[in-house]
PDB file of N, CA, C and O in Angstrom:
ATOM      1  N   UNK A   1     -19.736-113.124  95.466  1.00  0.00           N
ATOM      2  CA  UNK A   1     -21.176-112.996  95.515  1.00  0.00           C
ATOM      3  C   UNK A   1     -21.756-114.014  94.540  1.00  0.00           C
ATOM      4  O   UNK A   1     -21.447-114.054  93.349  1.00  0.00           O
ATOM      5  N   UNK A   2     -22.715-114.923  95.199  1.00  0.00           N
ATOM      6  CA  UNK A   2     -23.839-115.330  94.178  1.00  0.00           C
ATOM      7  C   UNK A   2     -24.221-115.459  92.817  1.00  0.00           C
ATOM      8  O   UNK A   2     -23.530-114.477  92.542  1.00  0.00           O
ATOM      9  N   UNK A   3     -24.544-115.679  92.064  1.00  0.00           N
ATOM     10  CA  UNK A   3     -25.158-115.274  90.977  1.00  0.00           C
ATOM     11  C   UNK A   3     -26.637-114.430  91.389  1.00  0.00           C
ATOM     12  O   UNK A   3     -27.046-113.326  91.030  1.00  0.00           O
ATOM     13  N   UNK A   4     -27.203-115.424  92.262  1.00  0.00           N
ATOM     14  CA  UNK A   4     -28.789-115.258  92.259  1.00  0.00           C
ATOM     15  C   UNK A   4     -28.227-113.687  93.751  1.00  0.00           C
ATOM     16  O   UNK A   4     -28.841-112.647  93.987  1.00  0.00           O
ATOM     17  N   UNK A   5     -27.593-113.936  94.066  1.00  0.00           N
ATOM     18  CA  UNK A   5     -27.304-112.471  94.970  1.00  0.00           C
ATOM     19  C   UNK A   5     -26.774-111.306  93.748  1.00  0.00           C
ATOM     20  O   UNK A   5     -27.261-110.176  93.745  1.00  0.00           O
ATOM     21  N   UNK A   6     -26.106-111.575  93.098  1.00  0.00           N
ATOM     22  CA  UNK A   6     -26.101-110.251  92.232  1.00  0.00           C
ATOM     23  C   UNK A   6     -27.132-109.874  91.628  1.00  0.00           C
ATOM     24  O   UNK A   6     -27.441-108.682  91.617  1.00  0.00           O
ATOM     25  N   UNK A   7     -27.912-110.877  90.969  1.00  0.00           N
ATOM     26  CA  UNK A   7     -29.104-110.544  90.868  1.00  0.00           C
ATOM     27  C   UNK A   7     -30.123-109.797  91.484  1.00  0.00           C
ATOM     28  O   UNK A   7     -30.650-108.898  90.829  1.00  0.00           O
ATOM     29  N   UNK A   8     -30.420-109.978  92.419  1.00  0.00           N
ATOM     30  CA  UNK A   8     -31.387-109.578  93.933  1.00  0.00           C
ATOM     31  C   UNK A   8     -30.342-107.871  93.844  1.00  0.00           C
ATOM     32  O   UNK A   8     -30.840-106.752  93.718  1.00  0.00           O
ATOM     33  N   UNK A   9     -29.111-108.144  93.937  1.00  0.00           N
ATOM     34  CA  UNK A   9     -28.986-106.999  94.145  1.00  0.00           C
ATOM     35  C   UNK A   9     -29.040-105.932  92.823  1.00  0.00           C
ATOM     36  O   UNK A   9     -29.395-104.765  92.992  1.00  0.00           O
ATOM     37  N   UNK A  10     -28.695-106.397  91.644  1.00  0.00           N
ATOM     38  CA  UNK A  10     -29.450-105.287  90.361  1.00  0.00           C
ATOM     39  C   UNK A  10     -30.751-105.129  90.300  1.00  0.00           C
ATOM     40  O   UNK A  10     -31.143-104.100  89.748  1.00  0.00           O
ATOM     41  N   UNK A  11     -31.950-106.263  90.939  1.00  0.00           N
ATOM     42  CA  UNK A  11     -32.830-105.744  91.398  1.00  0.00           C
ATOM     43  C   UNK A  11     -33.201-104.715  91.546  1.00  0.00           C
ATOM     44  O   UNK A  11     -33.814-103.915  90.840  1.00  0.00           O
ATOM     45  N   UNK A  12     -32.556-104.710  93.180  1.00  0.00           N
ATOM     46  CA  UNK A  12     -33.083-103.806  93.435  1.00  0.00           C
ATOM     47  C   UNK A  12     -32.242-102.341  93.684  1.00  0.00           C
ATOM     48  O   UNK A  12     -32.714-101.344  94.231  1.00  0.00           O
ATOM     49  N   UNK A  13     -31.046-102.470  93.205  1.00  0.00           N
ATOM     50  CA  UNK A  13     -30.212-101.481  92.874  1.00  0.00           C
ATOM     51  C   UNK A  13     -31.211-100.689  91.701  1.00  0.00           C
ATOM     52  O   UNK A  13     -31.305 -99.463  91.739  1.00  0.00           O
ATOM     53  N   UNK A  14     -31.770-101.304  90.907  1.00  0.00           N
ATOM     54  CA  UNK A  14     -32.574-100.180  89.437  1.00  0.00           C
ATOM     55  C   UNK A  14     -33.568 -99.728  90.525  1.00  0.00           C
ATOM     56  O   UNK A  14     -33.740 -98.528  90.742  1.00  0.00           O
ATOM     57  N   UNK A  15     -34.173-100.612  91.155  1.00  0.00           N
ATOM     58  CA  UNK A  15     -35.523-100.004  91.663  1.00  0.00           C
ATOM     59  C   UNK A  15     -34.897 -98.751  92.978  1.00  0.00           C
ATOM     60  O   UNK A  15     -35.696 -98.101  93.652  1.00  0.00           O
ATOM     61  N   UNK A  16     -33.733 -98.650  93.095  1.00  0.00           N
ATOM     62  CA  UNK A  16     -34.040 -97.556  94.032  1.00  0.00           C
ATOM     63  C   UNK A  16     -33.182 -96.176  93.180  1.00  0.00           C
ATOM     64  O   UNK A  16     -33.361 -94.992  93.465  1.00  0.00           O
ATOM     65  N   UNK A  17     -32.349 -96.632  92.221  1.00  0.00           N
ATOM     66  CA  UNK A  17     -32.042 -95.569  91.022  1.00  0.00           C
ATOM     67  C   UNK A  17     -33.589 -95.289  90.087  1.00  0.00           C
ATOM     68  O   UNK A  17     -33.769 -94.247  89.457  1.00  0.00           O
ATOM     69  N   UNK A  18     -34.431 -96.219  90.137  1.00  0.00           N
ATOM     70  CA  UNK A  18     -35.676 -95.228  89.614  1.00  0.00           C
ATOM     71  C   UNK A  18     -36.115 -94.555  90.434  1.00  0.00           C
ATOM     72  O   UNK A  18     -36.550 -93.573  89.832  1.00  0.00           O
ATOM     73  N   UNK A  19     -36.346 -94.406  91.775  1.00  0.00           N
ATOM     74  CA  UNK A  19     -37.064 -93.646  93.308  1.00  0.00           C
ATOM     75  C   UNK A  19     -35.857 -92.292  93.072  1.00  0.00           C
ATOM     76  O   UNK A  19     -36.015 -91.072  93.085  1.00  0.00           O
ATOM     77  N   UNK A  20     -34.965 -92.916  92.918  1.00  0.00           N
ATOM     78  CA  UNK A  20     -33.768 -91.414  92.821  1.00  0.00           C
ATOM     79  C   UNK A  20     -33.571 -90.683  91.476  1.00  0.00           C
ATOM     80  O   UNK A  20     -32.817 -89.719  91.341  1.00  0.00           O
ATOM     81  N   UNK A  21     -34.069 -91.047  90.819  1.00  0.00           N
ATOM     82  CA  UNK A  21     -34.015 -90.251  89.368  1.00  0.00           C
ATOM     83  C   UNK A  21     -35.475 -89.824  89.311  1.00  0.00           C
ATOM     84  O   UNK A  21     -36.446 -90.579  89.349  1.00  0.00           O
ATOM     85  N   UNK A  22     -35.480 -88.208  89.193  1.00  0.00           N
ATOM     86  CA  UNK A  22     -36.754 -87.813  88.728  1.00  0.00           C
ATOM     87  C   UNK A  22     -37.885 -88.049  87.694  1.00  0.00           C
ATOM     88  O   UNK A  22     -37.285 -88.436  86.691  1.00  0.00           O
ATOM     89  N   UNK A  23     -38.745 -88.027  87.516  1.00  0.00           N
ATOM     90  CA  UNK A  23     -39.391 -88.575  86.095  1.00  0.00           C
ATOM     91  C   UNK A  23     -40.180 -89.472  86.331  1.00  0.00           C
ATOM     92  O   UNK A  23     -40.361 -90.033  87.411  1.00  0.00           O
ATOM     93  N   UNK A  24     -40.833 -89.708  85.070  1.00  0.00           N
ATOM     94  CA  UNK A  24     -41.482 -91.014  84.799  1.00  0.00           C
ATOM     95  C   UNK A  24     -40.491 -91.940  83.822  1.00  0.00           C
ATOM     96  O   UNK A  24     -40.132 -91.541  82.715  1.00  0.00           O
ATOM     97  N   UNK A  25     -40.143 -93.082  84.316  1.00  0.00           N
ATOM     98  CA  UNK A  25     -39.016 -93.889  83.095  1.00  0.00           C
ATOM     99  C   UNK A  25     -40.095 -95.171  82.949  1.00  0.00           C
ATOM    100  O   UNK A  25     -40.759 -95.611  83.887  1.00  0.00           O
ATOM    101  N   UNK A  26     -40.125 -95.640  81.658  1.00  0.00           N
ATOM    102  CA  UNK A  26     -41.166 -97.121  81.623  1.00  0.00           C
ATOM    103  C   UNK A  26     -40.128 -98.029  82.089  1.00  0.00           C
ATOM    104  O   UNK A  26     -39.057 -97.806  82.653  1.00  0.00           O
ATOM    105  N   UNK A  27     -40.708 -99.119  81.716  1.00  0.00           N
ATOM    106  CA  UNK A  27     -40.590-100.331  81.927  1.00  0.00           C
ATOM    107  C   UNK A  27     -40.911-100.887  83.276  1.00  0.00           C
ATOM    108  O   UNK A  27     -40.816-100.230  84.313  1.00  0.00           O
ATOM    109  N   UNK A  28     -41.322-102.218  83.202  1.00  0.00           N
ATOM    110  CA  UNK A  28     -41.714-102.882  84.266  1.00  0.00           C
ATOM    111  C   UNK A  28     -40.507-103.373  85.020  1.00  0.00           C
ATOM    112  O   UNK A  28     -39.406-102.823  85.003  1.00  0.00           O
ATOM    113  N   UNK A  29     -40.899-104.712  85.835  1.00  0.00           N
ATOM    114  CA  UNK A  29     -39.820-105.134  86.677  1.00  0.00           C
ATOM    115  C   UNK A  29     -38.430-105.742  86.032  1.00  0.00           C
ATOM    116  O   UNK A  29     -37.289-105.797  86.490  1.00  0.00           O
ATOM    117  N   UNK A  30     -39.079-106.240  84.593  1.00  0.00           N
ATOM    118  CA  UNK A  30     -38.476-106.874  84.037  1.00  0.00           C
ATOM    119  C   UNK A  30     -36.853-106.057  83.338  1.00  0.00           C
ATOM    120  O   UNK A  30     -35.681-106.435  83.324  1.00  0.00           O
ATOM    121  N   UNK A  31     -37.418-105.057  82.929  1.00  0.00           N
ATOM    122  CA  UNK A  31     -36.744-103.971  82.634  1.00  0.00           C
ATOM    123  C   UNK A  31     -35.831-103.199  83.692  1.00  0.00           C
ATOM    124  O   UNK A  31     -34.801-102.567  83.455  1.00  0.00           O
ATOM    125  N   UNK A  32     -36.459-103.403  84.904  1.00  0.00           N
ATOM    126  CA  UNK A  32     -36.048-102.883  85.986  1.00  0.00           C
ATOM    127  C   UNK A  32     -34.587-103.529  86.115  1.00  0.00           C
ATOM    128  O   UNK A  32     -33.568-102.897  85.834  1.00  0.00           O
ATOM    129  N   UNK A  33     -34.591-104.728  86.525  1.00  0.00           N
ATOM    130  CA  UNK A  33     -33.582-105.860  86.524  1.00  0.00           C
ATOM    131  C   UNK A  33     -32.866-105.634  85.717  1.00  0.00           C
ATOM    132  O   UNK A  33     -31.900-104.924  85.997  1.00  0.00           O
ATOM    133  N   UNK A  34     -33.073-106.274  84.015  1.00  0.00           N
ATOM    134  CA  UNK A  34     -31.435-105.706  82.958  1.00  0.00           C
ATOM    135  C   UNK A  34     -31.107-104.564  83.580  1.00  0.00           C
ATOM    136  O   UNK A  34     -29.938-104.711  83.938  1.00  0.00           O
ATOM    137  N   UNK A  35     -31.619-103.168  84.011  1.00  0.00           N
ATOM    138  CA  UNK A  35     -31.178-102.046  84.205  1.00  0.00           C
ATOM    139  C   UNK A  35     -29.899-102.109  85.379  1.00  0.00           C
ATOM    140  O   UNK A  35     -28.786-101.590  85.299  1.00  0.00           O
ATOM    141  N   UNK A  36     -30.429-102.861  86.386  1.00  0.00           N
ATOM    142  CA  UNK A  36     -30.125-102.559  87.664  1.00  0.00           C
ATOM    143  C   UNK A  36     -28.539-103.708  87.622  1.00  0.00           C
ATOM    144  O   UNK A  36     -27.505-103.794  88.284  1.00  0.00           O
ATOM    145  N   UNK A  37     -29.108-104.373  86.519  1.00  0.00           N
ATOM    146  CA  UNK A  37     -27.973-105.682  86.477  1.00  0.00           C
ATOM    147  C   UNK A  37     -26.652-105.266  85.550  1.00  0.00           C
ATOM    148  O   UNK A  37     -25.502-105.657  85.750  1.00  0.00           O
ATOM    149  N   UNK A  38     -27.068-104.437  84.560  1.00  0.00           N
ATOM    150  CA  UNK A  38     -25.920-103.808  84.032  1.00  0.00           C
ATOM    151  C   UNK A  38     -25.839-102.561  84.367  1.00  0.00           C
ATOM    152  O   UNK A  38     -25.335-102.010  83.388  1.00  0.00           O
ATOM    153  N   UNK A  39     -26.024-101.840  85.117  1.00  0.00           N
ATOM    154  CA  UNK A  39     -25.708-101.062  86.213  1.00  0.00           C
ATOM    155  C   UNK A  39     -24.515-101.368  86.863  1.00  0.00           C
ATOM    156  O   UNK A  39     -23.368-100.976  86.646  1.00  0.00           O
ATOM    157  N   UNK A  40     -25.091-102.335  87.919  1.00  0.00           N
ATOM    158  CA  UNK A  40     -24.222-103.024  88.502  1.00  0.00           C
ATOM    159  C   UNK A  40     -22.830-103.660  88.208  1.00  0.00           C
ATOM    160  O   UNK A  40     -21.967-103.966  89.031  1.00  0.00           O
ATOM    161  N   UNK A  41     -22.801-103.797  86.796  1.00  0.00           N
ATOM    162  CA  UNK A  41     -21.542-104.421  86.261  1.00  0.00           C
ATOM    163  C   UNK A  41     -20.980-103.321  85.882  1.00  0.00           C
ATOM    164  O   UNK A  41     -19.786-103.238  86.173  1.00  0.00           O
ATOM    165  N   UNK A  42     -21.631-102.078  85.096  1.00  0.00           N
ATOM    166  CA  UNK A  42     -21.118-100.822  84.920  1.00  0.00           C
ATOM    167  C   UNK A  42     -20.219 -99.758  86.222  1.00  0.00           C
ATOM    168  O   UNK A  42     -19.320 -98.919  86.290  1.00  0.00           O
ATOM    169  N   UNK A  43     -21.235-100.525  87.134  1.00  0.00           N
ATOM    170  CA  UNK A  43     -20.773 -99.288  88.512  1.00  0.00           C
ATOM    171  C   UNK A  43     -19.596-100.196  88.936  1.00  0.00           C
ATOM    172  O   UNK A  43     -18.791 -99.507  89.564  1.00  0.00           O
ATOM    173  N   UNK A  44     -19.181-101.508  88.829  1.00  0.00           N
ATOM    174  CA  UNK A  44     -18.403-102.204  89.267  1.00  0.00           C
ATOM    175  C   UNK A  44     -16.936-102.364  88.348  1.00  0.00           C
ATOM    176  O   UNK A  44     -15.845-102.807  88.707  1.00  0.00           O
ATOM    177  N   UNK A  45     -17.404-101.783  86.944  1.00  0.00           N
ATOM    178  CA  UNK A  45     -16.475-102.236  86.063  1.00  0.00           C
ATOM    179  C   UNK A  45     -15.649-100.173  86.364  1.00  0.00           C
ATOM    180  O   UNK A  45     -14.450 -99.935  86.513  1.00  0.00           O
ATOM    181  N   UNK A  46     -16.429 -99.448  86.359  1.00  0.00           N
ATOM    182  CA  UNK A  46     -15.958 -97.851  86.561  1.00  0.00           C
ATOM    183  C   UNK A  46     -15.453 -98.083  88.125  1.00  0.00           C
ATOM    184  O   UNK A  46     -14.631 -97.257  88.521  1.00  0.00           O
ATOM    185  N   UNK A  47     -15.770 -98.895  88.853  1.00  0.00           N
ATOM    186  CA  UNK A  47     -15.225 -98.387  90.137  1.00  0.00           C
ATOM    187  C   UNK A  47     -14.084 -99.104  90.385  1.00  0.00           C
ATOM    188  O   UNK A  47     -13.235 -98.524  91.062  1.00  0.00           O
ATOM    189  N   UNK A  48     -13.843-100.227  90.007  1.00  0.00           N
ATOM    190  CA  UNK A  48     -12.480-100.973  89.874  1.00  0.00           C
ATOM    191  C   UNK A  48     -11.403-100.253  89.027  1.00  0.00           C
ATOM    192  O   UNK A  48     -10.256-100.258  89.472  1.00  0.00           O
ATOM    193  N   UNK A  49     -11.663 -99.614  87.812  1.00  0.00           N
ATOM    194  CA  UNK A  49     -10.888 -98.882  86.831  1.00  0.00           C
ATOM    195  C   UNK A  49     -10.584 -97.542  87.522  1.00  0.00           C
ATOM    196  O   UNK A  49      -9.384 -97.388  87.746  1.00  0.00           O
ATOM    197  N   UNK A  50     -11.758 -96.066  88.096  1.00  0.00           N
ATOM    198  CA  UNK A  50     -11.073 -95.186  88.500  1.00  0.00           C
ATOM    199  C   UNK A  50     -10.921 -95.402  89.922  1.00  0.00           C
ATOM    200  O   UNK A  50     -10.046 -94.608  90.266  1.00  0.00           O
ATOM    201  N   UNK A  51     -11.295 -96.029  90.884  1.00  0.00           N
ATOM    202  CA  UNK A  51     -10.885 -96.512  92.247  1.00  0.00           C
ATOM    203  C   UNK A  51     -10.581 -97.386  93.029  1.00  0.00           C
ATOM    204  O   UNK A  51     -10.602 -97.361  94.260  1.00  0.00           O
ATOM    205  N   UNK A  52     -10.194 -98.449  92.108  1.00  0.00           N
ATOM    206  CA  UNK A  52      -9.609 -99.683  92.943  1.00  0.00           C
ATOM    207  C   UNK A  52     -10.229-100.201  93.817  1.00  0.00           C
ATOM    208  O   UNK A  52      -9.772-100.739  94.826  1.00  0.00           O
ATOM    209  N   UNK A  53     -11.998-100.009  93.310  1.00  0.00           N
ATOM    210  CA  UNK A  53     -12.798-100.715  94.661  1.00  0.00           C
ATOM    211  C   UNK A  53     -13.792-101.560  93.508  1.00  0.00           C
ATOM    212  O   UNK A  53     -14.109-101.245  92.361  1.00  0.00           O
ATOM    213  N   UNK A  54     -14.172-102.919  94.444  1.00  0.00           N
ATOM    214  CA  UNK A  54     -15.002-103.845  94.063  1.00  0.00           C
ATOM    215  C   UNK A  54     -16.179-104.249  94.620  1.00  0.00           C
ATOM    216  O   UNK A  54     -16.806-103.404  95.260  1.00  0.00           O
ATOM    217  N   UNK A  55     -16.629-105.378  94.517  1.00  0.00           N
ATOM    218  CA  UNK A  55     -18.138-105.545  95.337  1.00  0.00           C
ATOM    219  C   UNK A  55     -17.411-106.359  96.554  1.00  0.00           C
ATOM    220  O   UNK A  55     -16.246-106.734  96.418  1.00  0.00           O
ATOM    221  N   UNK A  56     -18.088-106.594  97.649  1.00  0.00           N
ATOM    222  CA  UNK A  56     -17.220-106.921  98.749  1.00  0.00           C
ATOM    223  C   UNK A  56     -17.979-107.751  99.138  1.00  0.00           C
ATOM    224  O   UNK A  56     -17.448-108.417 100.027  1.00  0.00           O
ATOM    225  N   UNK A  57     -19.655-108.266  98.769  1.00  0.00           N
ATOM    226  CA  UNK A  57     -20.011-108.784  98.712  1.00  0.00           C
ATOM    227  C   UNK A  57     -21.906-108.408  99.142  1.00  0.00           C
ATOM    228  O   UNK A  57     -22.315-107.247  99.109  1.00  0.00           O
ATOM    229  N   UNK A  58     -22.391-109.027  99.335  1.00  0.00           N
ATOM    230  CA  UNK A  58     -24.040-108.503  98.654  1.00  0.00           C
ATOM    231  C   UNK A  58     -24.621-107.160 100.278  1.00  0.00           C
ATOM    232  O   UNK A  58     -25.396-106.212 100.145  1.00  0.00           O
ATOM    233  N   UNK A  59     -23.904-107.591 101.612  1.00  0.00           N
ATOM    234  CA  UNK A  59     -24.298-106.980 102.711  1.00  0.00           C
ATOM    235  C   UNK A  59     -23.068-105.641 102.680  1.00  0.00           C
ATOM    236  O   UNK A  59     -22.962-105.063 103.761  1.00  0.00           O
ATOM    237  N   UNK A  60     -22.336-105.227 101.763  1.00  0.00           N
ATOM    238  CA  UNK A  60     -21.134-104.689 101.457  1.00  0.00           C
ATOM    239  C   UNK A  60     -22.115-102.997 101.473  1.00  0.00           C
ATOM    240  O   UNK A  60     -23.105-103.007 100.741  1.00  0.00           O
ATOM    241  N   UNK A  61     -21.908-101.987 102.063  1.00  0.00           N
ATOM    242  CA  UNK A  61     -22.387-100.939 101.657  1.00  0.00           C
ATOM    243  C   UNK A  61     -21.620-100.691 100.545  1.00  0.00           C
ATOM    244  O   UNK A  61     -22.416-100.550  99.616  1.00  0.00           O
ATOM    245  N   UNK A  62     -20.429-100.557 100.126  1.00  0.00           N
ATOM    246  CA  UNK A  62     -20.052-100.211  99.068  1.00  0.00           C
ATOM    247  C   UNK A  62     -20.195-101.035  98.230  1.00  0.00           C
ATOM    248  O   UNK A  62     -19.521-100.591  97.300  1.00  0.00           O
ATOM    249  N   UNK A  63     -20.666-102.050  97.879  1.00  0.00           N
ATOM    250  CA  UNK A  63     -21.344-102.695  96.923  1.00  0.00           C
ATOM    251  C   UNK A  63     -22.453-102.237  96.083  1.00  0.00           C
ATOM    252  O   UNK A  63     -22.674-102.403  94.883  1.00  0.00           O
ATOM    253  N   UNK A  64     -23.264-101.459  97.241  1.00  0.00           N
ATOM    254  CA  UNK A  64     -24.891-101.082  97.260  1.00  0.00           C
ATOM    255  C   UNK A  64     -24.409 -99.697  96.253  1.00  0.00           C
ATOM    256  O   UNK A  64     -24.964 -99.431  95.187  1.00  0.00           O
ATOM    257  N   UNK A  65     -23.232 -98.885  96.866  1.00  0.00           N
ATOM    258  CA  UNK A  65     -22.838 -97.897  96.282  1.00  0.00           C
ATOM    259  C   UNK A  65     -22.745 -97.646  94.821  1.00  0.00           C
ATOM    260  O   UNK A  65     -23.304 -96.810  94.111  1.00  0.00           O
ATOM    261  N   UNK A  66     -21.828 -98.658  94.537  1.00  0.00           N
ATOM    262  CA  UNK A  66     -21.176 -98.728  93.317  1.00  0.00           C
ATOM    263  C   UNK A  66     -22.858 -99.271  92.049  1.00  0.00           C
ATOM    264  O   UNK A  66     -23.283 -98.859  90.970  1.00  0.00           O
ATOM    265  N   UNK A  67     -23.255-100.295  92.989  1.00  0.00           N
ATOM    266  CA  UNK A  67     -24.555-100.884  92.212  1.00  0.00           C
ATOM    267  C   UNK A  67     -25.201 -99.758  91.795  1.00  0.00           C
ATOM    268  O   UNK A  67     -25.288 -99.424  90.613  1.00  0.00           O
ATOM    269  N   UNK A  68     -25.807 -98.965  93.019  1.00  0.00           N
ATOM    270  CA  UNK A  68     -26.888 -98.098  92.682  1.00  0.00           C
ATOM    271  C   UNK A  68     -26.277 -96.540  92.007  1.00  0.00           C
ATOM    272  O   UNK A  68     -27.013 -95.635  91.611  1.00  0.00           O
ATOM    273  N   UNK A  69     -24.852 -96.514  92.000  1.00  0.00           N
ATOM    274  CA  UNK A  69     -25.006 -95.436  91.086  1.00  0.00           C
ATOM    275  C   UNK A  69     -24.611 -95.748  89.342  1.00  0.00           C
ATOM    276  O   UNK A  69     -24.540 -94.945  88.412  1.00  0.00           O
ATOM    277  N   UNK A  70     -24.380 -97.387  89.366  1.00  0.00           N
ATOM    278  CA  UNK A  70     -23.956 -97.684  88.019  1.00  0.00           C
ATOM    279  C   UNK A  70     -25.008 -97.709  86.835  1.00  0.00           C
ATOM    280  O   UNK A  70     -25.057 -97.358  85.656  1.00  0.00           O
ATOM    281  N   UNK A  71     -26.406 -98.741  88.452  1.00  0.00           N
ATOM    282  CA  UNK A  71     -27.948 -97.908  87.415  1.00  0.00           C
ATOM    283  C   UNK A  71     -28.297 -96.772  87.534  1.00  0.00           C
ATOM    284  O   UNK A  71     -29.383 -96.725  86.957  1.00  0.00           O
ATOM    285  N   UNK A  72     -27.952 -95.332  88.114  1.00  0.00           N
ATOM    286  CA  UNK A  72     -28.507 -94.458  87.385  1.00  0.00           C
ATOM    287  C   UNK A  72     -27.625 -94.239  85.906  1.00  0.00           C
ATOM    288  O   UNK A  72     -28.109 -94.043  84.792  1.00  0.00           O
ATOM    289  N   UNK A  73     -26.409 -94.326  86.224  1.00  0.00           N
ATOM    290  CA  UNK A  73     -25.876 -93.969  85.024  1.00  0.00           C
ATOM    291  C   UNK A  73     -26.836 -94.608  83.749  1.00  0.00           C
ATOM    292  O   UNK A  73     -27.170 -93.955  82.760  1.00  0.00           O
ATOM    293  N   UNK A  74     -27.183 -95.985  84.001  1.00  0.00           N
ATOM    294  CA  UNK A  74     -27.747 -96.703  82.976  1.00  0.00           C
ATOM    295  C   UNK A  74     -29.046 -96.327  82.798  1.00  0.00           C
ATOM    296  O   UNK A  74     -29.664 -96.548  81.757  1.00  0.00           O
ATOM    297  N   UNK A  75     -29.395 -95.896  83.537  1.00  0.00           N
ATOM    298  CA  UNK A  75     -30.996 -95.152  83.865  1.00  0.00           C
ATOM    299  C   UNK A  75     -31.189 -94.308  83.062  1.00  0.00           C
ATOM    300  O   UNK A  75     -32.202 -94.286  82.363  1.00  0.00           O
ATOM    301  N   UNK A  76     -29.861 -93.080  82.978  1.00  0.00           N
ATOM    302  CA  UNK A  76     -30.083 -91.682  82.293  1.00  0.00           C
ATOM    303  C   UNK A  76     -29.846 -92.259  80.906  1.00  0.00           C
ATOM    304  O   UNK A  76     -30.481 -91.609  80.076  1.00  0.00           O
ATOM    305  N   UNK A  77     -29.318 -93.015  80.499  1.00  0.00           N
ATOM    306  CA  UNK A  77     -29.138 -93.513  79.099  1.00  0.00           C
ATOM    307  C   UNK A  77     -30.169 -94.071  78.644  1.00  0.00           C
ATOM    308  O   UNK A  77     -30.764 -93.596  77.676  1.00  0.00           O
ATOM    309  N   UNK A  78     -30.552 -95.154  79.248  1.00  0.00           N
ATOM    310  CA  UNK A  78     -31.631 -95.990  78.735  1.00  0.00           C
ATOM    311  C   UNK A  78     -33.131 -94.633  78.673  1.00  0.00           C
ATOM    312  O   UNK A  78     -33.825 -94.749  77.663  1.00  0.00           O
ATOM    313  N   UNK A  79     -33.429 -93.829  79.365  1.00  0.00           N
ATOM    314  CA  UNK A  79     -34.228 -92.532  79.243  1.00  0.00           C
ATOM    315  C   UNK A  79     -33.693 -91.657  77.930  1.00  0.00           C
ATOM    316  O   UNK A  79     -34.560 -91.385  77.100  1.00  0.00           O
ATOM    317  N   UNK A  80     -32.775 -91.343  77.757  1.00  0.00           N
ATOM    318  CA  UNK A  80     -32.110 -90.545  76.737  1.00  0.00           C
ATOM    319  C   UNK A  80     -32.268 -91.321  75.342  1.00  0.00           C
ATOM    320  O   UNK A  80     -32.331 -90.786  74.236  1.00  0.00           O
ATOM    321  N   UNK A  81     -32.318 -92.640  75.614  1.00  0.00           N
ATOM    322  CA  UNK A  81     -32.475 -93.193  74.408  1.00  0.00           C
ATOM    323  C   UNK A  81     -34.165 -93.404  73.974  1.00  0.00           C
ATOM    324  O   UNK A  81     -34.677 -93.195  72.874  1.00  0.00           O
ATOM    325  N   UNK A  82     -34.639 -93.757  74.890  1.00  0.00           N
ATOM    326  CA  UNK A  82     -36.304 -94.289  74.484  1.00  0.00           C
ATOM    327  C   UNK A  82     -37.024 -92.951  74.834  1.00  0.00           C
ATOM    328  O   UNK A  82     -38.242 -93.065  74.697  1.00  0.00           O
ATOM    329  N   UNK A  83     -36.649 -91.799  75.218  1.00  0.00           N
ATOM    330  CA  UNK A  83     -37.307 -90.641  75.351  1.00  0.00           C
ATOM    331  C   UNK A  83     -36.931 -90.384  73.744  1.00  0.00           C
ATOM    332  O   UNK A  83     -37.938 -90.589  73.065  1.00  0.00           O
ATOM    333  N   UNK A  84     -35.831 -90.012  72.971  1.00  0.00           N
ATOM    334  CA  UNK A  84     -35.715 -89.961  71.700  1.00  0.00           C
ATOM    335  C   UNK A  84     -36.780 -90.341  70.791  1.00  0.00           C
ATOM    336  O   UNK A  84     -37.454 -89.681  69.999  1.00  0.00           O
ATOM    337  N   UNK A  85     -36.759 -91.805  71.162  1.00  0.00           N
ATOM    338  CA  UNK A  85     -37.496 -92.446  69.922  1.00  0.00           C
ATOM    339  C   UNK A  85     -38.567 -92.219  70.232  1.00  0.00           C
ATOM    340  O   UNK A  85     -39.212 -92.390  69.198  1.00  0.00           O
ATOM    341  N   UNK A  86     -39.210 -91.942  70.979  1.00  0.00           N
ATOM    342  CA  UNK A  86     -40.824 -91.568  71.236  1.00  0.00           C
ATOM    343  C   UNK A  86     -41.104 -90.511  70.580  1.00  0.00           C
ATOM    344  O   UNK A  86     -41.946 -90.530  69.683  1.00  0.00           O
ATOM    345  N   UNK A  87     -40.632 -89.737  70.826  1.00  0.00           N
ATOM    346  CA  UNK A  87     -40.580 -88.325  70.273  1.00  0.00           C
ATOM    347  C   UNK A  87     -40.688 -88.241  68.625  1.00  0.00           C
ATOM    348  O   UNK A  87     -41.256 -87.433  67.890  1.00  0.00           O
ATOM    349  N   UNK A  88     -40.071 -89.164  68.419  1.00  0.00           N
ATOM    350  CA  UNK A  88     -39.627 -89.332  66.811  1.00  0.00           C
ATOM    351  C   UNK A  88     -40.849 -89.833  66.021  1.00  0.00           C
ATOM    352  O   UNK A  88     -40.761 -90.032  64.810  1.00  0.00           O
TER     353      UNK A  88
END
């Protein structure tokens, strides 16, 4: 895959892990992207380690898979963390 295709796809891998995670989470698009982009390396780096699966390439449903559940993981963290400090 691409560079500028992995990209496009942490895109919009965050933006549909924010539609799937309840809440209000900030950040703009910009934010959206790091999210969705280390997501993506997260959901790719956990899915190669416990399942021997990779990105297969950007039209790959299991690509989309691994992407979009690597940003929620990163989703609930990045919330867990800046919900904290607000609070504080």
């Amino acid at each position: 895959m691409s560079f500028l295709g992995f990209l496009l796809l942490g895109l919009i891998a965050g933006a549909i892990a924010k539609l799937i995670l309840p809440g209000r989470q900030g950040g703009g698009w910009l934010i959206t992207l790091l999210l969705g982009v280390v997501g993506a390396l997260l959901g790719g780096f956990l899915g190669g380690l416990l399942f021997h699966v990779g990105y297969n390439g950007f039209f790959s449903l299991q690509s989309w898979i691994i992407a979009i559940v690597g940003s929620l993981i990163v989703l609930i963290v990045y919330g867990a963390i800046t919900g904290r400090r607000s609070r504080v």
